[in-house]
C-alpha positions as CSV (number, residue, x, y, z in Angstrom):
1,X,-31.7,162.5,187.3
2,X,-28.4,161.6,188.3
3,X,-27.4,158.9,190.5
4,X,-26.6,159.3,193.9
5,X,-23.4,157.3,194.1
6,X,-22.2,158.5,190.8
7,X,-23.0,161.9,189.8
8,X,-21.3,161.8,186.6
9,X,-24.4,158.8,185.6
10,X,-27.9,158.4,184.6
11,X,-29.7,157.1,187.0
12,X,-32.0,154.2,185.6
13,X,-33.8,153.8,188.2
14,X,-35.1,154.6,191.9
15,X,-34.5,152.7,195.4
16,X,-38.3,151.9,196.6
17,X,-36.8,152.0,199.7
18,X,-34.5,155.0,199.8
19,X,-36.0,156.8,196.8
20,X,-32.3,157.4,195.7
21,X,-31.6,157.4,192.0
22,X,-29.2,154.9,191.1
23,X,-27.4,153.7,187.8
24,X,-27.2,150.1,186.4
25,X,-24.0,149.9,188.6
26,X,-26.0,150.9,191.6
27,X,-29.2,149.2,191.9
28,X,-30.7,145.8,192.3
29,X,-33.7,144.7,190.5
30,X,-35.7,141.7,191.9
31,X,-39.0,140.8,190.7
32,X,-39.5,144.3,189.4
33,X,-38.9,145.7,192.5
34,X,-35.6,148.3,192.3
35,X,-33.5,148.7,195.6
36,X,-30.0,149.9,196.2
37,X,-27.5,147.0,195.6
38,X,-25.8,147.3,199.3
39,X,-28.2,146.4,201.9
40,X,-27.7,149.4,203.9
41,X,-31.2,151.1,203.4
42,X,-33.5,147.7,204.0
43,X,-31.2,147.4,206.9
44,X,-32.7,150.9,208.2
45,X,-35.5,150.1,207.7
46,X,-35.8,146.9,209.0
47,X,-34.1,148.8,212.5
48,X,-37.1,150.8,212.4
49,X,-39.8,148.5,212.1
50,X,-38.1,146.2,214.5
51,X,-37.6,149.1,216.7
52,X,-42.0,150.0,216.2
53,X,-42.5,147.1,217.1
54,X,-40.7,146.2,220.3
55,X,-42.0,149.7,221.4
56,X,-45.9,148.5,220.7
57,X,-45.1,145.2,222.2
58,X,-43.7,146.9,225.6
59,X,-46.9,149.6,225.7
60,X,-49.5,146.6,225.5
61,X,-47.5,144.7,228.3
62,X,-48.0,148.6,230.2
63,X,-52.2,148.5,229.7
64,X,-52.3,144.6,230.5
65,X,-49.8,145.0,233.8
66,X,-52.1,148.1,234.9
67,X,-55.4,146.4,233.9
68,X,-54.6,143.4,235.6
69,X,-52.7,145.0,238.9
């Protein structure tokens, strides 16, 4: 595998994120846990699950507005 910023390099590793292969360059390793070195795919993510969340947050004020009225 090849990585996906650099197609002419091995790619080391894999974003658990993103699941991108990304070289030495590329990637971040904390703790054992690889990730792309920009932030761009934790911030996507972290869009999403705020995003989830606000949703599931808005619905349960929907049941507790129409059980109550």
């Amino acid at each position: 595998m090849k990585c996906f910023n650099h197609h002419d390099r091995d790619a080391f590793g894999i974003c658990k994120v993103c699941g991108k292969g990304l070289c030495l360059e590329c990637l971040k390793d904390e703790k054992g846990i690889i990730t792309c070195k920009n932030s761009d795919c934790l911030n996507r993510k972290n869009f999403w699950k705020i995003l989830v969340m606000v949703l599931l947050f808005i619905a349960l004020v929907l049941l507790i507005i129409d059980f109550v009225g």
